[in-house]
N, C-alpha and C positions, 0 to 999 in steps of 0.2 A: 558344471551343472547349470543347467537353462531354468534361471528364477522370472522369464518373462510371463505377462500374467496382463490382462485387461481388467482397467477400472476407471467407470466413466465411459468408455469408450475410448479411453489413451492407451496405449501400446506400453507397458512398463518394464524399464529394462528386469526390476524383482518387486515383491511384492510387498515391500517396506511403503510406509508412505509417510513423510513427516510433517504429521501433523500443526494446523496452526499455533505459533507459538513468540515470544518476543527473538528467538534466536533467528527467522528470520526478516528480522528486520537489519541486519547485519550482512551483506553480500558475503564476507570472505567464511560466513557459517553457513550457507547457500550451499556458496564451493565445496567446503568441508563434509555436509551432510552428503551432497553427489559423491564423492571419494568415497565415501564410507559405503557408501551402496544402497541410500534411497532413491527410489523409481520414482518419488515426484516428491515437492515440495508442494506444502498449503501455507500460504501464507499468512504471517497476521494479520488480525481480522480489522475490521476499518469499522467502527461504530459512527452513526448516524450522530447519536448525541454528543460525539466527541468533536465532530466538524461544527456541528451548531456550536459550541461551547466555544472555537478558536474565532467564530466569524463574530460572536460575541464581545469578546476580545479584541480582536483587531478594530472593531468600532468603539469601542470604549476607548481607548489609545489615539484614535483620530480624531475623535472629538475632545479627547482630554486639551483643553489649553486650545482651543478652538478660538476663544476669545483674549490671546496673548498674542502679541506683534508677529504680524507675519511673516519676519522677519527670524522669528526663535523657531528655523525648523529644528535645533537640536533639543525642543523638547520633546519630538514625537520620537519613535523606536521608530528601527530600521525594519521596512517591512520586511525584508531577508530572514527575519527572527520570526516571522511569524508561518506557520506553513496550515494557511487556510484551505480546505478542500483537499480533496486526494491527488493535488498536484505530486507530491513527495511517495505518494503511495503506488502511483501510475508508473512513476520515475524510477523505483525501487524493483516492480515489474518487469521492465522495460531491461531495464541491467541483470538482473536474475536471468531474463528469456537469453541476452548476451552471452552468458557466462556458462552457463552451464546445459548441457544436452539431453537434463530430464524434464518434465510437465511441469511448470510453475502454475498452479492454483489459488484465485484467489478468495479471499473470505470478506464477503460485504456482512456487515449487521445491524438493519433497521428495526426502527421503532414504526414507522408509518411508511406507505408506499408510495408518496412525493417524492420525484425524484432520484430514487435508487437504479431506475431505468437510464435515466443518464451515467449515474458512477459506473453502471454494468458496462454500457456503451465504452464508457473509458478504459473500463480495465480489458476488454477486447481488445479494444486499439491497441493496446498496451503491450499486446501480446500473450494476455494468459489463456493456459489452454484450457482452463476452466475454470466455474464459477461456485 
């Protein structure tokens, strides 16, 4: 039976579509959800106030002990721990578009229109075929 069907203007192999959620944030449930038979993924969603919140963070930690011998780099965190911006979100994108041969969609969500124009810009680059 032929479940292909348009939405968005993407071509879907049926008309399941999996909705944004934490499962994918997990590649090998990406895979899984395509097996099962959804025509595209949405991915989870990337909140504005959650990136503010990490770059937060990450300057609170670098300046922690700011005024301790320069010597004591082991008392800052490894920036590897911290994943500021939707570096890791692009990343997740990018491997999704890899992996599997349905629409990966992504899910931006601001508070205010600074800069969401950029993330949008990234998550193209990135590969999704929608926003």
């Amino acid at each position: 039976m032929d479940l292909t069907t348009k939405f968005m203007h993407l071509e879907l192999s049926s008309p399941i579509v999996a909705g944004a959620s934490p499962l994918s944030k997990d590649l090998r449930n990406i895979k899984l959800l395509a097996e099962a038979g959804a025509g595209a993924v949405v991915m989870h969603s990337i909140f504005q106030e959650q990136l503010a919140v990490e770059a937060e963070n990450l300057d609170h930690f670098l300046e922690q002990g700011g005024e301790s011998f320069g010597e004591a780099v082991s008392h800052f965190p490894a920036i590897e721990s911290f994943q500021v911006g939707p570096e890791q979100y692009l990343r997740n994108i990018a491997a999704a578009k890899q992996a599997v041969d349905i629409p990966i969609i992504a899910s931006l969500n601001g508070v205010s229109a600074d800069g969401w124009a950029d993330y949008a810009e990234g998550v193209q680059t990135a590969g999704a075929d929608a926003l």
